[in-house]
C-alpha positions in Angstrom: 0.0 0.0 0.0 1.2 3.4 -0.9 2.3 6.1 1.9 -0.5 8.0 1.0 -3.0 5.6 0.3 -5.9 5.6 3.1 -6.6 2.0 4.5 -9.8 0.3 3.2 -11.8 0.1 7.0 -14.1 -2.2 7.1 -17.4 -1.8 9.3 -16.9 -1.9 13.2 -17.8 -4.4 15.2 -19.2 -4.1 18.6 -19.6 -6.8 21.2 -22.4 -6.4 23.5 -23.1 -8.2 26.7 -25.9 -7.6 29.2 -26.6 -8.7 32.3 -28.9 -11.8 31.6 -32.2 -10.4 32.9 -35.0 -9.2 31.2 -34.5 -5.8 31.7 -30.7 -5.5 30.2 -31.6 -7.6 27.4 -34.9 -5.6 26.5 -32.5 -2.7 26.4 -29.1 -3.3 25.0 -31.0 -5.3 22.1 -33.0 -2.0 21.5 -29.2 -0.6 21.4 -27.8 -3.2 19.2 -30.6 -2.7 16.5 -30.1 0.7 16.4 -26.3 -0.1 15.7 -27.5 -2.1 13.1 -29.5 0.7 11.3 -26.0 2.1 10.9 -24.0 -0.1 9.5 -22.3 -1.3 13.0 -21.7 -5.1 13.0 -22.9 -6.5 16.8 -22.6 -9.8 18.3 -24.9 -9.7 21.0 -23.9 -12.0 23.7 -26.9 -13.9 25.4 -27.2 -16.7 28.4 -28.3 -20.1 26.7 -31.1 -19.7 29.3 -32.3 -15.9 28.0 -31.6 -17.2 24.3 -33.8 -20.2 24.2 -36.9 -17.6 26.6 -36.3 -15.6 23.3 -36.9 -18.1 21.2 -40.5 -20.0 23.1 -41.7 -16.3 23.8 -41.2 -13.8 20.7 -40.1 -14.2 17.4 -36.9 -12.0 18.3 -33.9 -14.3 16.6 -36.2 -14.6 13.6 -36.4 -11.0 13.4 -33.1 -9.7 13.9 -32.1 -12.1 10.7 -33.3 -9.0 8.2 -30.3 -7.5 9.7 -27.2 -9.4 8.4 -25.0 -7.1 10.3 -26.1 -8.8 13.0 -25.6 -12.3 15.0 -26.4 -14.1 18.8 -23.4 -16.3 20.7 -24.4 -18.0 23.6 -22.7 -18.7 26.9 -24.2 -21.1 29.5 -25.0 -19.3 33.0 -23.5 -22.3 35.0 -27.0 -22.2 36.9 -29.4 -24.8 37.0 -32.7 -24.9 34.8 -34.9 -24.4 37.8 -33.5 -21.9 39.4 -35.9 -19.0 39.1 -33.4 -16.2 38.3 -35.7 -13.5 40.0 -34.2 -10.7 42.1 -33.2 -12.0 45.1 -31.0 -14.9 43.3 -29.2 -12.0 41.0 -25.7 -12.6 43.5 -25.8 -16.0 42.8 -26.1 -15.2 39.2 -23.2 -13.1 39.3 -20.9 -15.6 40.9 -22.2 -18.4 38.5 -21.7 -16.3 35.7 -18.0 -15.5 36.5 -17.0 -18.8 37.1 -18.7 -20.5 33.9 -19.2 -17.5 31.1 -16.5 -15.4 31.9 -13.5 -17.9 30.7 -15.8 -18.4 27.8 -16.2 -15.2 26.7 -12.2 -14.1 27.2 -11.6 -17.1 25.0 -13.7 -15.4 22.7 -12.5 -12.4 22.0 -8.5 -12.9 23.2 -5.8 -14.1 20.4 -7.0 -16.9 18.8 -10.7 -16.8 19.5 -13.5 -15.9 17.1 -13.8 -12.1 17.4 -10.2 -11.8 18.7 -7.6 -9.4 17.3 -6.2 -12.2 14.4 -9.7 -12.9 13.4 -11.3 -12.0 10.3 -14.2 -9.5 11.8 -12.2 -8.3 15.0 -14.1 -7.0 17.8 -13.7 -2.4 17.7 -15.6 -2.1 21.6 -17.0 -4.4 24.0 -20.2 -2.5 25.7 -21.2 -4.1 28.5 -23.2 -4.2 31.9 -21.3 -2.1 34.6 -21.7 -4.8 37.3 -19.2 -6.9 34.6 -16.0 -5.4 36.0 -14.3 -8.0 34.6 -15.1 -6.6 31.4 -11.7 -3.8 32.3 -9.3 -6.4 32.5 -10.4 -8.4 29.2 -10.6 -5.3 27.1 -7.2 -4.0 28.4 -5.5 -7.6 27.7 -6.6 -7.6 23.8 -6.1 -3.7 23.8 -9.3 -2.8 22.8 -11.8 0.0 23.6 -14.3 -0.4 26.6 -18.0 1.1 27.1 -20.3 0.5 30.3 -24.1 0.5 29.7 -25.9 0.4 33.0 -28.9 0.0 32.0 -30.7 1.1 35.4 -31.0 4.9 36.0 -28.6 7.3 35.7 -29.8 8.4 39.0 -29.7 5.1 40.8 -26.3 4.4 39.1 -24.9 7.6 40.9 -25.9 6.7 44.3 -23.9 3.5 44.0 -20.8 5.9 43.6 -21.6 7.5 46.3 -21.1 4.7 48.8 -17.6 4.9 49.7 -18.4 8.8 50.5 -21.6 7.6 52.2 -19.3 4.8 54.2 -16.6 7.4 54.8 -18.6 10.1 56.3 -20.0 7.3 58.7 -23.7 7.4 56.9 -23.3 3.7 56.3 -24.6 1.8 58.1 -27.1 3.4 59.8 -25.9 3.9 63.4 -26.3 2.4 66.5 -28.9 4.3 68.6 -28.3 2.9 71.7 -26.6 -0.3 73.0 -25.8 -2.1 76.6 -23.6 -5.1 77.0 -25.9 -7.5 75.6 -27.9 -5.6 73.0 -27.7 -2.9 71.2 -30.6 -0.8 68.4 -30.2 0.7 64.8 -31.7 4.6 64.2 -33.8 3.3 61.9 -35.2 6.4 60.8 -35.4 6.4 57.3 -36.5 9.7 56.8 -33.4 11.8 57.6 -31.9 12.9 54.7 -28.6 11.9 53.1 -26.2 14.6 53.1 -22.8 12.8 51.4 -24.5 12.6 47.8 -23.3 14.8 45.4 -26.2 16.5 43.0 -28.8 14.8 45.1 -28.9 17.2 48.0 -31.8 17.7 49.6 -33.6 14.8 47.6 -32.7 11.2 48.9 -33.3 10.1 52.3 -32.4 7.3 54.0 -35.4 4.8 52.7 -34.3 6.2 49.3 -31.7 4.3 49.2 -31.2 1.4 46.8 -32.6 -1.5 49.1 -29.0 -3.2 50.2 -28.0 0.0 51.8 -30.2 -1.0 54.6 -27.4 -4.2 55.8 -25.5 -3.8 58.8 -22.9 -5.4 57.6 -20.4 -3.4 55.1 -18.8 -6.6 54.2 -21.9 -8.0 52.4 -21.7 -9.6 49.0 -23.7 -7.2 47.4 -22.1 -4.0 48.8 -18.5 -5.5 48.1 -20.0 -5.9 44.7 -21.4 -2.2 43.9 -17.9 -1.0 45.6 -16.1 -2.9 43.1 -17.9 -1.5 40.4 -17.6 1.6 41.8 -13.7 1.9 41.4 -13.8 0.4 37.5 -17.0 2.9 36.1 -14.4 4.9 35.6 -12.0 3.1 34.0 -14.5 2.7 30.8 -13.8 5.3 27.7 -17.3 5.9 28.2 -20.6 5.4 29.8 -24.0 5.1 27.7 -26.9 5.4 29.2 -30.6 5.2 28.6 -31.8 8.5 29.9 -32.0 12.1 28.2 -30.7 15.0 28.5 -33.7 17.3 30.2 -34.5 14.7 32.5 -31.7 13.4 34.2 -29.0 16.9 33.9 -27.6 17.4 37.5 -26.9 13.5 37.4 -25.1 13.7 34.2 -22.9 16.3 34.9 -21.9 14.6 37.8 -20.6 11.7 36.1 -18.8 13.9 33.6 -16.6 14.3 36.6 -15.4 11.4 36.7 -15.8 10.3 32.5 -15.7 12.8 29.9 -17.5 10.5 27.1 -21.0 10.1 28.2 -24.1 9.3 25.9 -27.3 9.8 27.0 -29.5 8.0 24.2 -32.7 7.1 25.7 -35.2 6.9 26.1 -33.7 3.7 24.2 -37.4 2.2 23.3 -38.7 5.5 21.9 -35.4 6.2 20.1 -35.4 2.9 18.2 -39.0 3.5 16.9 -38.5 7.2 16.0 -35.0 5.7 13.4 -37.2 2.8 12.4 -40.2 5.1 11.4 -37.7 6.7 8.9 -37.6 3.2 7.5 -41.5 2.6 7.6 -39.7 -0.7 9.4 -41.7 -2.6 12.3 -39.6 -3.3 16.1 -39.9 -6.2 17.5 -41.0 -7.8 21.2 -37.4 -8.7 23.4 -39.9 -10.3 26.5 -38.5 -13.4 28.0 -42.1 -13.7 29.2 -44.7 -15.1 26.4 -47.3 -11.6 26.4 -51.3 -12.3 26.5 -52.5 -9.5 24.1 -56.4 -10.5 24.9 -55.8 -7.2 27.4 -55.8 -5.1 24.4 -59.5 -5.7 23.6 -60.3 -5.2 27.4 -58.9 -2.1 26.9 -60.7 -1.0 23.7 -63.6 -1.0 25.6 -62.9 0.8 28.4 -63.5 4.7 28.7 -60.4 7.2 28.3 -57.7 7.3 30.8 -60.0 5.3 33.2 -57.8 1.9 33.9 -54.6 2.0 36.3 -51.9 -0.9 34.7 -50.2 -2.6 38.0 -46.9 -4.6 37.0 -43.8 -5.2 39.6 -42.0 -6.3 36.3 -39.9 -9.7 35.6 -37.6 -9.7 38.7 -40.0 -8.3 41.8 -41.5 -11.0 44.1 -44.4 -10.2 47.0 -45.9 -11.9 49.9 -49.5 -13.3 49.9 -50.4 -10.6 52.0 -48.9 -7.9 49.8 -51.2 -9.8 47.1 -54.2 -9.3 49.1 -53.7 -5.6 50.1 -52.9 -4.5 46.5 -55.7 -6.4 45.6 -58.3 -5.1 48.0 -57.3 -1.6 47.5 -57.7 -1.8 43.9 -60.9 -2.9 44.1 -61.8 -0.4 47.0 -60.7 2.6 44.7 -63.6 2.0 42.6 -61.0 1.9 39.7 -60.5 -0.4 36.5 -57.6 -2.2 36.6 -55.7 -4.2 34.1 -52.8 -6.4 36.4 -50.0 -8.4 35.5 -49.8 -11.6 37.9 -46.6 -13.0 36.6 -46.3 -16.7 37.5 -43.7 -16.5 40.3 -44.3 -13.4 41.3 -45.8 -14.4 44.2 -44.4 -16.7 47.1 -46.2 -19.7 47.5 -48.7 -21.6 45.0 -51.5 -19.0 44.3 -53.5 -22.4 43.6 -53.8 -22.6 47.3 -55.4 -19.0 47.7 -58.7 -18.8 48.5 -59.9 -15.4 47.0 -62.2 -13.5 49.2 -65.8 -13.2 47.1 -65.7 -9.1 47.2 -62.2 -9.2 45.1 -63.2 -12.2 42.7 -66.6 -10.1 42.0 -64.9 -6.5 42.1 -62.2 -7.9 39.1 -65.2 -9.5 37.4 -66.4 -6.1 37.2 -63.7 -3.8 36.5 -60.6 -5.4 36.3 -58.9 -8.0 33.8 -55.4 -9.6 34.9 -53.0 -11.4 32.4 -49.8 -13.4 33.2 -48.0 -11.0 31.1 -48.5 -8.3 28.5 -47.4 -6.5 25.5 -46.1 -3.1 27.9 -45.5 -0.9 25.9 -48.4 -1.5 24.0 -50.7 -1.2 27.2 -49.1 2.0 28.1 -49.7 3.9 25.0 -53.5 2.6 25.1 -55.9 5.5 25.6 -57.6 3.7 28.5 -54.6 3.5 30.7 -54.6 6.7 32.9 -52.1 5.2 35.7 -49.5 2.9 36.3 -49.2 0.9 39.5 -45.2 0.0 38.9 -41.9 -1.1 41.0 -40.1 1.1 38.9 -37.3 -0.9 37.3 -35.8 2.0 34.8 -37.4 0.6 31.4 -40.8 0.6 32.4 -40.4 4.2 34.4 -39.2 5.7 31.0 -42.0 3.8 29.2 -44.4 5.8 31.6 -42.9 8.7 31.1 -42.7 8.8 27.3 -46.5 7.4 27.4 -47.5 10.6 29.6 -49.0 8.2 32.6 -48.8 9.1 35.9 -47.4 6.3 38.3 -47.9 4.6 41.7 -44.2 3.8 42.9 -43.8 0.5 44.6 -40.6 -0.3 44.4 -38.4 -3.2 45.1 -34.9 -3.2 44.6 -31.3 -2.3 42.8 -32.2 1.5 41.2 -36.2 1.4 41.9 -36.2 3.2 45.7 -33.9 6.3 44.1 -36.8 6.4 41.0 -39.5 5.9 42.8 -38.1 9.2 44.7 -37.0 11.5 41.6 -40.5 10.4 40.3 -42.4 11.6 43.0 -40.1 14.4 44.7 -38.1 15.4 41.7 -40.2 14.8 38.5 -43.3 14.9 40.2 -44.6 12.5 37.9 -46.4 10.1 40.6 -46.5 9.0 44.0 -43.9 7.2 46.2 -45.6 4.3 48.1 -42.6 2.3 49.1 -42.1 0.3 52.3 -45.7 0.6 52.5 -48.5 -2.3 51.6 -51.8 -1.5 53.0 -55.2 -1.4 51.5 -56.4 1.1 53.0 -53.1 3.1 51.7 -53.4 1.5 48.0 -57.2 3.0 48.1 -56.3 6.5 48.9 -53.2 6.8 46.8 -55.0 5.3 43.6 -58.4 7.7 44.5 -55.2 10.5 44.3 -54.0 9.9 41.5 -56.5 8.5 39.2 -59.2 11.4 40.4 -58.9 14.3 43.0 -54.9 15.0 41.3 -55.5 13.7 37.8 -55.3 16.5 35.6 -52.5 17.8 37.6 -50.8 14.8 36.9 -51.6 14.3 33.7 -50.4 17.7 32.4 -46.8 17.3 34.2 -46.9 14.3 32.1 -48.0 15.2 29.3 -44.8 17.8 29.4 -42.6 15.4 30.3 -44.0 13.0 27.4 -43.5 15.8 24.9 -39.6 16.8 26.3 -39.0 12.8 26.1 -39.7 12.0 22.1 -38.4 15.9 21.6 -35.0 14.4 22.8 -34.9 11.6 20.2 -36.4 13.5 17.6 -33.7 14.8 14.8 -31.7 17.3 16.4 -32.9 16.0 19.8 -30.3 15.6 22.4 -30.5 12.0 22.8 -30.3 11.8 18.6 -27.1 13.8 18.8 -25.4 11.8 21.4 -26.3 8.8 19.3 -24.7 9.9 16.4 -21.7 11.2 18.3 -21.4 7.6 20.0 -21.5 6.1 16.5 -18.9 8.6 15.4 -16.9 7.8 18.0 -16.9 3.8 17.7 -15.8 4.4 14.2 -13.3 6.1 14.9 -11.9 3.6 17.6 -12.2 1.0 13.8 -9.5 3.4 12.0 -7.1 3.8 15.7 -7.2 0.0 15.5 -6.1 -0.2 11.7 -3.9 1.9 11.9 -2.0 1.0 14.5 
């Protein structure tokens, strides 16, 4: 090759590899098509347990075949088929993936290895979850570029950096009140307000929290986990994440303190359909669950923003009792409701529950529940005029971009810190966490669904409108996209040329 001759640079190819829940996997593979629409090869790095829900529940790997850009590996989890891979088992799902995937996937992409440096279609970037901090070390070893994608709130990602200030300044754990020579009791008042968290001053108290900040013991396996991830977030060349610009500003900023490349591309599900409606060109379901659309023609006959949806998502778990009190303070509010029961979601067989004859004749009358359903699709319906939610990230930006008002009832990781900025900060909804009582559920749906629903409505309605503005052409979520892409290509002609 001449001096001067330019190098022929082929397409670059990304890696991507979520954390194996829905949630990750409903996102990054939003992220991956939308790499696709530009001309970015992905290999898209699924659990054989998430590939083969893919395949029983959507037509997903079916789909993604229009895009020959575009291909699935598999890893095994190392966990057995019955375990239920809800939330409370995501540690062991961390520990089994690290001993079983991880040597997998550095044989992957090291010398030698499929997508390694010698291969024919090199990997450019690896993006992958932020918990995967051994995602640092593997890119470094094959000299390659590294991008984090936490795909839970900017928000609730930045109060996981703040626990070693937290710890330091003696916030964590919550102190000893008072103790003798044989006991001893925790200030468990949740309400005082966190003072070592920068840009949330004034917002987050204690209960706002995400849920393991609540151990007494520093030296549990999750909080050594979020600590370690703590120290490599910033090791990444950048950080993507699915939030926008107007929503989420003081957080951003504060990570720009500690990584200059961030991309703020959500919301990631709007996004996706505003580049595929330049294409006239379908999206496609990424549920692990199989969705019961019957709920849509329930809906169609239901009157205009009259139904409140309730979902705790794919991870969330309650008690029989929590079952009960959401149940009888649905039907108390006088409201329809269309609820998602998914099976598991509750501990214990709901076979054995003997349903009370006011709640079996109240849902007869006003409310239909499913095992699953199409969300998005239930959220954009004209009839919904609330959602009931545990406010895991997706389906919070799915309200938001929808223009319903929520409940907040969250349940773990980033959901306490939403369900705050949601009801404190956005004012979008209400927070109704570490709560579960009938007579509570009642009043706050009666609040929201009529004495405060236009107020409601309009802040969401704004919010809606700033929301699909930001992915829009010339949008600041469309920018940051396009600079990202830029950005990856450019890693391509570093790596040719050196």
């Amino acid at each position: 090759m001449a001096a001067n001759q330019t190098p022929v640079v082929c397409p670059p190819h990304v890696l991507i590899f979520p954390l194996p829940l829905q949630g990750p996997v409903n996102c990054m593979l939003k992220l991956a098509e939308l790499f696709c629409l530009k001309n970015v090869q992905v290999t898209f790095l699924n659990t054989d347990h998430i590939q083969q829900r893919l395949r029983s529940c959507t037509d997903n790997v079916n789909y993604f075949k229009k895009y020959p850009n575009f291909r699935f590996e598999t890893v095994p989890d190392g966990l057995p088929e019955e375990n239920p891979r809800t939330g409370d088992q995501i540690p062991n799902l961390l520990n089994s993936l690290e001993a079983v995937a991880v040597p997998i996937f550095r044989k992957m992409v090291s010398s030698g290895g499929m997508y390694g440096p010698d291969s024919d279609k090199p990997i450019t970037c690896i993006i992958s979850d932020g918990i995967f901090t051994f995602a640092t070390d593997i890119a470094k070893e094959i000299g390659i570029q590294l991008l984090y994608f936490d795909t839970i709130s900017p928000c609730g990602l930045w109060s996981y950096m703040c626990l070693p200030k937290l710890i330091q300044a003696g916030e964590l754990p919550f102190k000893v009140q008072a103790q003798s020579l044989f006991w001893f009791r925790f200030d468990d008042n949740l309400d005082e307000i966190i003072r070592n968290a920068p840009g949330m001053e004034g917002i987050i108290r204690r209960r706002d929290l995400p849920s393991f900040c609540r151990t007494k013991d520093l030296n549990a396996r999750i909080i050594q986990l979020v600590l370690k991830e703590d120290k490599h977030i910033p090791l990444a060349q950048g950080l993507i994440f699915n939030t926008f610009q107007q929503l989420e500003a003081p957080v951003l900023s504060q990570f720009r303190n500690i990584c200059p490349k961030i991309y703020a591309v959500g919301p990631i599900h709007s996004h996706l359909k505003a580049r595929l409606a330049e294409q006239i060109s379908p999206t496609t379901s990424n549920s692990i669950w199989k969705e019961d659309k019957s709920c849509i023609p329930w809906l169609d006959f239901q009157p205009s923003k009259s139904v409140i949806y309730v979902s705790i998502g794919s991870l969330a778990i309650m008690t029989k009792e929590q079952l009960f009190e959401i149940w009888h303070g649905l039907v108390n509010s006088g409201s329809r409701f269309l609820w998602v029961r998914r099976p598991g979601s509750v501990l214990g067989s709901e076979k054995d529950f003997e349903v009370p004859l006011e709640l079996s004749q109240g849902t007869k009358e006003r409310g239909c529940i499913v095992s699953w359903a199409p969300q998005e699709e239930v959220l954009a319906h004209p009839a919904i005029g609330g959602f009931f939610t545990h406010n895991g990230w997706n389906s919070t930006l799915e309200s938001i971009v929808e223009g319903k008002p929520m409940i907040c009832w969250p349940y773990f990781v980033d959901q306490q810190v939403n369900s705050r900025y949601v009801g404190e900060v956005w004012k979008l909804g209400l927070d109704m966490k570490d709560t579960c009582d009938r007579v509570i559920v009642e009043k706050i749906i009666r609040e929201l669904m009529e004495l405060r629903k236009d107020e409601f409505l309009e802040r969401a309605d704004q919010m809606s409108g700033l929301a699909k503005a930001s992915v829009s052409e010339g949008g600041s979520s469309f920018q940051d996209f396009d600079r990202l892409i830029e950005d990856i290509k450019l890693m391509k002609i570093a790596a040719v040329q050196n």
